[in-house]
N, C-alpha and C positions, 0 to 999 in steps of 0.2 A: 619523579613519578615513575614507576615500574610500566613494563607494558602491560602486564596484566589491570593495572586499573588505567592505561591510558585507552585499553580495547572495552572494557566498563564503561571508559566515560561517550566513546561513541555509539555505544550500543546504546545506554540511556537516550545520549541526545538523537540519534535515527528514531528509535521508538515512540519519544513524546512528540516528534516532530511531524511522522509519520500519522501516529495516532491524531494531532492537530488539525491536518489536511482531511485524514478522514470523517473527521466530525464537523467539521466545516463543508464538507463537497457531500458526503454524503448519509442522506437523512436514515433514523432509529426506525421500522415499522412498529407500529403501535397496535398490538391484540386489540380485538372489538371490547374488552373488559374497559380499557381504557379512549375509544374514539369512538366506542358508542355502536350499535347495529346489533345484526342479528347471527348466531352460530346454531347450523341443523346440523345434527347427524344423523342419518340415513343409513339404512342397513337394508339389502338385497337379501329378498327372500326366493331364491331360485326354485321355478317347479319344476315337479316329480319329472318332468319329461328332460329334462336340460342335461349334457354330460355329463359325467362323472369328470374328464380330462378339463372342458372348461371351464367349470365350476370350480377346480382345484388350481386351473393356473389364472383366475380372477379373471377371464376375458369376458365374461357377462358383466361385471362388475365397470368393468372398461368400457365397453358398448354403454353402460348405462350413465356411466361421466360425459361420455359425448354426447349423450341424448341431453342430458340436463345444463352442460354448458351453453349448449342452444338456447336452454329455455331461460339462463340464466341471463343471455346476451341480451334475448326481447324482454328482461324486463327493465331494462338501463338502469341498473345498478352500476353506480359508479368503483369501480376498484373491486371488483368480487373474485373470491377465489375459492377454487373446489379441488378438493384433491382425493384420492384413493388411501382409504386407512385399513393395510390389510388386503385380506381376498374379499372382503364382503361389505366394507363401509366406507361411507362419502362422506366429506367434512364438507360443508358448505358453507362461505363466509359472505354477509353481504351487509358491508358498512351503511348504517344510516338510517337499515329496513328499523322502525321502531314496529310494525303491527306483522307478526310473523303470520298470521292468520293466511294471510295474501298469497305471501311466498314458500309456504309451506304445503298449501291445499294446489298451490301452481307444480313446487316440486315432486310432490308425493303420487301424482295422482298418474296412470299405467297409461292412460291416453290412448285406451285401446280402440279404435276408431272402428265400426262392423256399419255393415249396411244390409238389411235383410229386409225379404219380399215375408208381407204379412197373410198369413193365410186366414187367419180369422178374427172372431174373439171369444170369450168363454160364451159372452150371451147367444150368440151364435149356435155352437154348440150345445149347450140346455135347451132353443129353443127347436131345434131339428129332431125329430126323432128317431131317425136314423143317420146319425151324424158320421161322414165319412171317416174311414180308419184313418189314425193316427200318422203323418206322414214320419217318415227316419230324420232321426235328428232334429225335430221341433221342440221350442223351447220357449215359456209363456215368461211375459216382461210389462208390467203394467208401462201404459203411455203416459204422455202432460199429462191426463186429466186424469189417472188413477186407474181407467180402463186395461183389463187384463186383456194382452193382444197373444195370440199363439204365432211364432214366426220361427220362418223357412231358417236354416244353417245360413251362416252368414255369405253373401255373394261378393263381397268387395271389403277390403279392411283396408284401416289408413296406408299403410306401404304401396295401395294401387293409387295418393292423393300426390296431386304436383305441389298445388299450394291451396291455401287459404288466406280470407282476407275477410276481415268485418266491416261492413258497409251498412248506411242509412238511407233506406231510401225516403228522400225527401218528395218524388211526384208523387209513389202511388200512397203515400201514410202509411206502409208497413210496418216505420220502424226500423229498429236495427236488424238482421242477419249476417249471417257467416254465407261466404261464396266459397264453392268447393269447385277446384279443377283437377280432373285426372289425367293421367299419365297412362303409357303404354296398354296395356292391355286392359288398362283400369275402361279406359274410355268404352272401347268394344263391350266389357263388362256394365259398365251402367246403360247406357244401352239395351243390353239382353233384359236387366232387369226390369228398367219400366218397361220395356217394350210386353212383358207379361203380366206386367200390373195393368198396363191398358187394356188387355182381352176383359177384365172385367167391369161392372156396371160403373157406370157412377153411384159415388155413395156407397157402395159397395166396400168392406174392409179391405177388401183382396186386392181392391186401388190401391194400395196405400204400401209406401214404402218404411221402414223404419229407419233412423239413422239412430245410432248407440254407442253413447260411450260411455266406457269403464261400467259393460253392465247398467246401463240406466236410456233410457230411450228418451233422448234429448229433441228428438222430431219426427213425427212421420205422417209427413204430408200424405195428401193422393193428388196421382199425376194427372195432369190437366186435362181437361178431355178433347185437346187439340191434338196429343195426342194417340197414335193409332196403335191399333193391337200389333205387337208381334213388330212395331219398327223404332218404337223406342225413343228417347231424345239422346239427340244427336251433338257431336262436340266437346261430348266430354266434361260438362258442365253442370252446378246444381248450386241450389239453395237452401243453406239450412237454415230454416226460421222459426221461431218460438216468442215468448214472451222475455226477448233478451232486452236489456239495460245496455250500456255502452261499454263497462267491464265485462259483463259478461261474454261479449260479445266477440273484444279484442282477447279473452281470456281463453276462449274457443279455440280463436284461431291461432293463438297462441301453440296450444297445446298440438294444435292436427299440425301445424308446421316445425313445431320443435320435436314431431315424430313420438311412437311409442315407445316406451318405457320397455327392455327386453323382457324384465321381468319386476314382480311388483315391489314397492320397497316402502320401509315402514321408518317413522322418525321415532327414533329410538334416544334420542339429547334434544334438547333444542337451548339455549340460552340470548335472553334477549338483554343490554346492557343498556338505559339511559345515558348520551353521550355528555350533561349535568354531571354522573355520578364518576364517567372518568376523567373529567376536566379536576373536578373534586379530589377525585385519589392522585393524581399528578403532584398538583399543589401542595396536596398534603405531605404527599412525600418529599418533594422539592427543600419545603421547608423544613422536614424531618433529619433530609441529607445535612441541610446546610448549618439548623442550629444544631446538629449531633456533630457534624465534624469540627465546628467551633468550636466545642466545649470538649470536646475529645482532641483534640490540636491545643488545646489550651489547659489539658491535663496533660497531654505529656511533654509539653515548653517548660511547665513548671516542675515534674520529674527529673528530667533528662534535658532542659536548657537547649544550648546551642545545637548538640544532635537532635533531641525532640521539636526544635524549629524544622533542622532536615527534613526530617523526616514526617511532619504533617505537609513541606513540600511534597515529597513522594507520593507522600498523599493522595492529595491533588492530582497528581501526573496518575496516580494507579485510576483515579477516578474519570480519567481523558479516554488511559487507554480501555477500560474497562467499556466505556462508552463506544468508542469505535472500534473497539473489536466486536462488539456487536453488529454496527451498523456496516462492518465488512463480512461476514457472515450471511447478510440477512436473515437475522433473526429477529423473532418477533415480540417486542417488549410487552409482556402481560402485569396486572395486576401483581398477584404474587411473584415475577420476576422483578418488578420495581421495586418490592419490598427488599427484594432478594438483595438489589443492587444495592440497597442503604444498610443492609447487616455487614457484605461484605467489606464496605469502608470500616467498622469496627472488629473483624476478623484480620485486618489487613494489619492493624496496629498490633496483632499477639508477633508475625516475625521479628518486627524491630524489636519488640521489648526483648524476645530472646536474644539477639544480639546484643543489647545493649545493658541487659543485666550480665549476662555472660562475662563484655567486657568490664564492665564492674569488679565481678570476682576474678577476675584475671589481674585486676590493676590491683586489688588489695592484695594479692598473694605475696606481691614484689617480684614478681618473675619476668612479669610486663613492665618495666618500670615506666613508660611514658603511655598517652593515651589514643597513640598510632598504633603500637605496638599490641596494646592490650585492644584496641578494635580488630586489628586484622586476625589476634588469636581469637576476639569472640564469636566473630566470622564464620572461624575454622568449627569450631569447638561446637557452636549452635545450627550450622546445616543441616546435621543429621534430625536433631528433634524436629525441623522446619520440615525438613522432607519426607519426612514421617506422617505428622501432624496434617501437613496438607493432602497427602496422599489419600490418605482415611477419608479429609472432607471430600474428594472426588471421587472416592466409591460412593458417598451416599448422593453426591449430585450425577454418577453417570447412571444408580438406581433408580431415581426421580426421571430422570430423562427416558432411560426403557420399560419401565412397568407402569410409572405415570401416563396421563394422558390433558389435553388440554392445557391450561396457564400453570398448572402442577408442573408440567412436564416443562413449559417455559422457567420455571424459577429454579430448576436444575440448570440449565444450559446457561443461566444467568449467573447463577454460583459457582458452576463450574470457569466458566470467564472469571468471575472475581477471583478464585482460588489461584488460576494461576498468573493474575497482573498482579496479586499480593504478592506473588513469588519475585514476578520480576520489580514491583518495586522495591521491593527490601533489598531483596541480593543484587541489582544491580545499581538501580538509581540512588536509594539511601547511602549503599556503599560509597559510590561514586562522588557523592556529594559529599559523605564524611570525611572519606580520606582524603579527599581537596581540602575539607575545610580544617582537621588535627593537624597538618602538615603544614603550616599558617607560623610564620615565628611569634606572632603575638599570641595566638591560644596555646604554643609550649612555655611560654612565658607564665601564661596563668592558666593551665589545666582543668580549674577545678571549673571553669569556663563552658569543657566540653561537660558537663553531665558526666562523666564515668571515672571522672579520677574520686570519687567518692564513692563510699558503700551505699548510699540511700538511708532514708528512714527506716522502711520496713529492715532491711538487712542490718542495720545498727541495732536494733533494738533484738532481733533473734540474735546476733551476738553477741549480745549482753547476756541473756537471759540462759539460751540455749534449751529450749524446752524440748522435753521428751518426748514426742506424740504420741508416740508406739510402743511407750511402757505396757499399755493395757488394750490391746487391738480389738479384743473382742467385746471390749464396752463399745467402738464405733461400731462394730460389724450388727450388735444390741440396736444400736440407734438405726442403725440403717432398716433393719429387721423391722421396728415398731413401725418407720415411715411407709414400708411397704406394705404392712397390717392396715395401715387409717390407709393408705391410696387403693387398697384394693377392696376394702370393705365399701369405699363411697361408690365403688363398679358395680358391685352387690346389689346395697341398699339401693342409688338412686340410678344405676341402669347408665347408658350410655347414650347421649342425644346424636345418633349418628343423623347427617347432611341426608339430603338426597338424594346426594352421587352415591351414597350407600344403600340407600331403603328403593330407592325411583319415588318417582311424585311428582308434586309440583309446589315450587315457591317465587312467590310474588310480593317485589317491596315496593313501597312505595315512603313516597316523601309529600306531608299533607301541609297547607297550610296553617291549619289551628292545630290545637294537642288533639288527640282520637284518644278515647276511651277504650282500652281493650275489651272488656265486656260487652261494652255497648258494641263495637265493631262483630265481636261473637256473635250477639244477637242478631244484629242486620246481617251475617251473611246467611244463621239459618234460618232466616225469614227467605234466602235465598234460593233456600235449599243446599246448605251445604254447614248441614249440625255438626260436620264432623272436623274444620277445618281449624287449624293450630294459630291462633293469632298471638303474636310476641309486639312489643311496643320497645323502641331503642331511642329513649331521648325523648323531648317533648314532640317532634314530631316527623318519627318513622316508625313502619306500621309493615311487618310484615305476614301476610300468610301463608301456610306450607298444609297442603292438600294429600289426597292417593292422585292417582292419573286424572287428571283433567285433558279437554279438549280443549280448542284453542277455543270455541265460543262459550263455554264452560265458564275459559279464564276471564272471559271478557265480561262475561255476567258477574262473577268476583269483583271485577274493578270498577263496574257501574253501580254495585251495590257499594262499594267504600267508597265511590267518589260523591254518590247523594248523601253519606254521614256524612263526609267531609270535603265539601267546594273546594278547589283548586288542587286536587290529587293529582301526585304526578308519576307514574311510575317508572321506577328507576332499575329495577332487574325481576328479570323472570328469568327461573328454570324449569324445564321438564325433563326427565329422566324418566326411562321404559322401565319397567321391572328386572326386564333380564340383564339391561345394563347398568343397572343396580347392583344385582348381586355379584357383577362380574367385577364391578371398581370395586364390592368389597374384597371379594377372597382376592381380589390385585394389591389391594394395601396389605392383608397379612402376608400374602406373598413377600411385597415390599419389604414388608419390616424381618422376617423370617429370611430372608436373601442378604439382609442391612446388617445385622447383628453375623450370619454365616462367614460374609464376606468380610469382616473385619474380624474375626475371628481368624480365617483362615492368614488374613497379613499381619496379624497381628503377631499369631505363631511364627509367622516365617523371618520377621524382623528380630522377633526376642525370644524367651523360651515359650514353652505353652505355657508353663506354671503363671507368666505375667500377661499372655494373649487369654487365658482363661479368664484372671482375674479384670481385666479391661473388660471385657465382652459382658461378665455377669454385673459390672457396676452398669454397661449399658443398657442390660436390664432391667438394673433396679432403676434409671433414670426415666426408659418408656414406661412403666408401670405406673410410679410416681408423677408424669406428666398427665398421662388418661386420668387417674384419679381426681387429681387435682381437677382436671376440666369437669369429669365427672360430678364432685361435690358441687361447685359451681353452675352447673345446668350448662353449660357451654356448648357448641356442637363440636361435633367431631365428622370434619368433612375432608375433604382433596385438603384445603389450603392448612388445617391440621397436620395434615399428614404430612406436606411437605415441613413444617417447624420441626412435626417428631424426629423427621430423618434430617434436619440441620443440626437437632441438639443431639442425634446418636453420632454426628461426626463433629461436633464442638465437645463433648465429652470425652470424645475418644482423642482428639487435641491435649485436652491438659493429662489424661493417663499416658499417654506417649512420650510427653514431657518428662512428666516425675520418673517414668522407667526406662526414658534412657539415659537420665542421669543414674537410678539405679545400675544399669548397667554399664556406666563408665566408672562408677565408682566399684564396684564391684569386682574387676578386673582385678583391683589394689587391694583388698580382701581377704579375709581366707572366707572357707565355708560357714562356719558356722557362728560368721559376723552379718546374716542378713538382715536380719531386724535393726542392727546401729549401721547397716546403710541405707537401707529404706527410710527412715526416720534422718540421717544426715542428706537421703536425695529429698525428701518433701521440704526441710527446712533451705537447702541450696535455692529451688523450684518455689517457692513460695510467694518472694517478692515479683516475680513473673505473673503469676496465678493472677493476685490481686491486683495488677495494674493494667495484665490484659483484660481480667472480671470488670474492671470501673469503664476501660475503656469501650467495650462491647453493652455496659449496661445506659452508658451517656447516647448511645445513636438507639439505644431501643427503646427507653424511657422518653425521648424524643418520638420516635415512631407511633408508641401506644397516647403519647400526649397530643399531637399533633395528625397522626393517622388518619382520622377519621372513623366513622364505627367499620368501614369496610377491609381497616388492617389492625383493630386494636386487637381483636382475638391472636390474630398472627401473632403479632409482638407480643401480648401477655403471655401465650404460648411458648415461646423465645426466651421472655425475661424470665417467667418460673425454671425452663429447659435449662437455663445459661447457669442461676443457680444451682440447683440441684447435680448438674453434671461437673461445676467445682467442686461441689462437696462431697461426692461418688469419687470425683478422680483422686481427691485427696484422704479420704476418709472411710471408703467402701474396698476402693479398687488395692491401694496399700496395703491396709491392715488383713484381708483374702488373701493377699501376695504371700502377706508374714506366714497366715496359718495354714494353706497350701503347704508351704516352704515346712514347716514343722512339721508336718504329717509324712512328710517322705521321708524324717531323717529315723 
């Protein structure tokens, strides 16, 4: 054994070893998509008065994350997390919350606490007739009961409150109240104030104190007549009482202790996940992983035998480390990253196949005559397309990760992981395992043992035949042309069903006991007042509906009305999205895709000519157009979890064009000029049995995925399977024959 593969075999066995411990000691975090609770996003609307300086370096933004982790603390939420997104937005995460109602009206709300001496009321006023001038700074505020009260500027706001606390008083039968104590100066201050509430009568409004928050006068007693003008109550002490319940109460003083909001802030996301629907998506996928690697580990044993054994170990191992390198990161396993995680086990299987058709053609050339020999030159020979290939898929997963946002943004970071534990499974572990295992006197005894001392089926029968492809280029370039005529006309004719994350609104699924009628659910919700609301039915019994902006009691009226059609509704996801962050996830997907297709362009030229980075980039074209259509004819949406498939299949198409052109361009070298057409056509026919072994192998785990998925990933995977198509037959059949007539046009 060389040391270069005796430093392979310890770097494999460190790695799986390593990865073991980590997956064993320490646990995956799981996105609320998948354990269920509630996701706000929050966005700080700073006023006209606020700096320019801290406005721009987010420190109101920051003020306003400590105010709300306070309030996030009193409401014992188990494992919450909030964090700064940007200069101006808060992601709020709070596992388990199923009714956001609570936690949303808790976080959003400015808690700006005022206390003001009431100088009148309008009846007052109408009934004097010569009613005193207008004092400075008076401002009218109806009370409880609806009464228009005119009051003084405010004399005490919550920053002068120590604390607060909700109490019941069980002697006197008041009921609940909030107890208010102040602090420094605050004390002396409430003091002044009743003490000039007292100069006036009893009964009198001018008793009467108001307490107000956020703009709304939640109390305003009058001070006792014990007492006296001009000396106030003393201690620093007060009650604020009303017709509170016992939330309300504790929600009070919730609020005056978790301090005011610096400035006010509006929820601009919110996504609620039924923890049912991700126990559901887990399972699904589980079983997705497990009968897709089976049958894809058991396509390529019968391939490629003894290596294809290896190497569905590798497998395996790629699928350990793929695991704990996540759970060593901390990162956060979302929905669309879990799908993520079960494509890349069939992404994983295109490096082996290069190597091991590679070695193939090396053993039939006779150059390699043994099946060591001819491994370690397949090795050599298929790096490059491997590194290539992968390279591509990690621009479209480090795009996903910076323009994306949410479980989008999770299913890059997920792929990105899988991209590069494919790498080191193939090139280390496979290796490692191969060349122990060719190096065996009993598999040089029988060769054909390993899988590569033979040409294969597919490559037996192209060297029979020897077909032309590229006799007539521009009948593919014809076909390709007509597919993008029918995929763009269905954009046309039937429009594009964009998600939410694109338009803003609101959608709500639910999972019903019996079948629901969609008609009949139409009816009953505009009996609810809501004629306008998009009801879709998936299966005999889920039932979603998607709205303009709703409010949270809005939603809730929605769901009372589908739960009276249908006993035992249970709902499984709610979103709302603001308009403006709406339109901002869109023009961030064209971004995306416009950044995707650039930036593979721009590596594409720098690894081969431009004449073949041009032609890769325009087949990538033709495969986004073709996939929207596609969804398009179908009525499908077109959301986040869309977008990320689109930018999987612009970096799995860009996979097999990197392939075919860099054998173009090793065969090319042997060449003269004005032989590129018979090497284009001798690199697709080389590239071929690769194509369709990696195509079967990636269509076994996603036919798997859309059969088993669930409806919450079949789009994804339908997505994928049409994508995975269409970008074989661009790489092979758009991207080459462009190459050829490019190539003709310059001579």
């Amino acid at each position: 054994m060389t040391r270069s593969a005796r430093i392979r075999g310890v770097i494999a066995l460190i790695a799986v070893a390593l990865s073991l411990y980590l997956a064993l000691t320490v646990p995956v975090h799981l996105g609320l998509d998948l354990r269920g609770g509630t996701q706000i996003v929050l966005e700080t609307r700073p006023a006209a008065t606020a700096s320019a300086t801290a406005d721009a370096d987010g420190e109101v933004t920051d003020r306003t994350v400590e105010v709300l982790r306070g309030r996030i603390d009193a409401l014992g939420v188990t494992e919450p997390t909030i964090a700064r997104s940007g200069s101006d937005r808060i992601i709020v995460e709070l596992p388990g919350v199923q009714d956001p109602r609570k936690a949303a009206d808790v976080l959003g709300r400015t808690a700006q606490l005022t206390f003001h001496q009431v100088l009148g009321t309008d009846a007052d006023a109408n009934d004097k007739p010569n009613p005193l001038p207008k004092r400075p700074r008076e401002q009218g505020m109806a009370d409880e009961s609806g009464q228009l009260l005119r009051l003084r500027a405010a004399a005490l706001t919550g920053k002068d409150v120590e604390k607060a606390a909700a109490r019941f008083d069980q002697q006197g039968g008041a009921g609940w109240h909030v107890t208010v104590d102040f602090r420094g100066s605050g004390e002396a201050g409430w003091a002044r104030l009743t003490g000039e509430a007292a100069c006036h009568a009893v009964g009198d409004p001018g008793r009467r104190v108001a307490i107000v928050l956020d703009d709304k006068v939640i109390s305003s007693p009058q001070v006792d007549p014990s007492v006296a003008c001009r000396s106030g109550i003393s201690g620093g002490s007060t009650q604020i009482t009303g017709t509170f319940d016992d939330r309300e109460a504790k929600e009070l003083a919730l609020l005056i202790n978790g301090g005011a909001l610096p400035v006010p802030v509006e929820t601009v996301e919110q996504r609620t996940v039924g923890p049912t629907l991700g126990a559901e998506a887990i399972k699904a996928s589980a079983w997705a992983a497990g009968i897709g690697t089976a049958v894809t580990g058991l396509f390529i044993i019968t391939v490629y035998r003894l290596l294809g054994a290896l190497a569905t170990v590798a497998l395996a191992c790629y699928g350990l480390i793929s695991y704990a390198a996540l759970a060593a990161l901390g990162a956060t396993l979302t929905l669309p990253g879990l799908a993520g995680f079960v494509l890349a086990i069939g992404m994983a299987v295109d490096a082996n196949v290069l190597v091991f058709e590679r070695a193939r053609e090396e053993y039939a050339s006779g150059h390699r005559p043994t099946p060591r020999s001819s491994l370690t030159s397949g090795f050599r020979g298929a790096f490059s397309a491997i590194a290539d290939s992968n390279i591509t898929t990690l621009i479209a997963a480090g795009l996903l990760f910076f323009l994306a946002s949410g479980p989008v943004r999770g299913f890059g970071v997920t792929l990105g992981i899988g991209v590069l534990a494919s790498m080191l499974s193939a090139l280390v572990i496979t290796r490692a395992l191969a060349e122990h295992a060719v190096g065996r006197p009993g598999l040089r005894r029988r060769p054909r043992l390993t899988g590569i001392a033979h040409t294969g089926a597919v490559r037996e029968r192209l060297g029979r035949t020897s077909p032309h492809l590229m006799r007539h280029p521009r009948r593919w370039l014809a076909a390709s042309a007509a597919a993008l005529v029918l995929a763009a006309s269905g954009i046309a004719v039937r429009g594009l069903d964009l998600g939410v994350e694109f338009t803003g609104g609101r959608l709500i699924a639910y999972t019903t006991a019996t079948p629901v009628d969609a008609d009949l659910a139409r009816g009953a919700l505009a009996e609810a007042g809501f004629p306008r609301a998009v009801v879709q039915t998936s299966g005999a019994h889920q039932l979603t509906v998607r709205t303009a902006h709703l409010s949270n009691d809005q939603a809730a009226a929605i769901t009372a009305a589908v739960t009276d059609l249908a006993p035992g509704t249970d709902k499984i996801r709610d979103e709302a999205i603001g308009p403006s962050l709406g339109k901002e996830l869109r023009h961030g997907a064209l971004i995306a895709l416009v950044v995707a297709l650039g930036a593979q362009l721009v590596y594409l030229t720098a690894r081969f000519r431009w004449l073949l980075g041009t032609s890769a980039v325009a087949a990538l074209a033709h495969d986004v157009v073709i996939l929207i259509g596609v969804f398009a004819w179908l009525g499908k949406p077109v959301d986040g979890v869309f977008l990320a498939a689109l930018l999987t299949v612009i970096g799995y198409s860009v996979n097999d064009s990197v392939v075919v052109f860099d054998r173009i361009r090793e065969l090319g070298r042997r060449a003269n000029r004005g032989a590129f057409a018979r090497v284009a056509n001798q690199a697709l026919l080389q590239t071929l049995p690769r194509t369709v072994n990696t195509g079967m192998g990636a269509a076994f785990i996603l036919t798997a995925l859309a059969v088993l998925g669930g409806d919450s990933l079949t789009d994804f995977a339908l997505a994928l399977l049409i994508g995975c198509a269409v970008g074989t037959y661009s790489s092979m059949f758009t991207a080459t024959p462009l190459a050829i007539e490019l190539h003709k046009s310059r001579r």
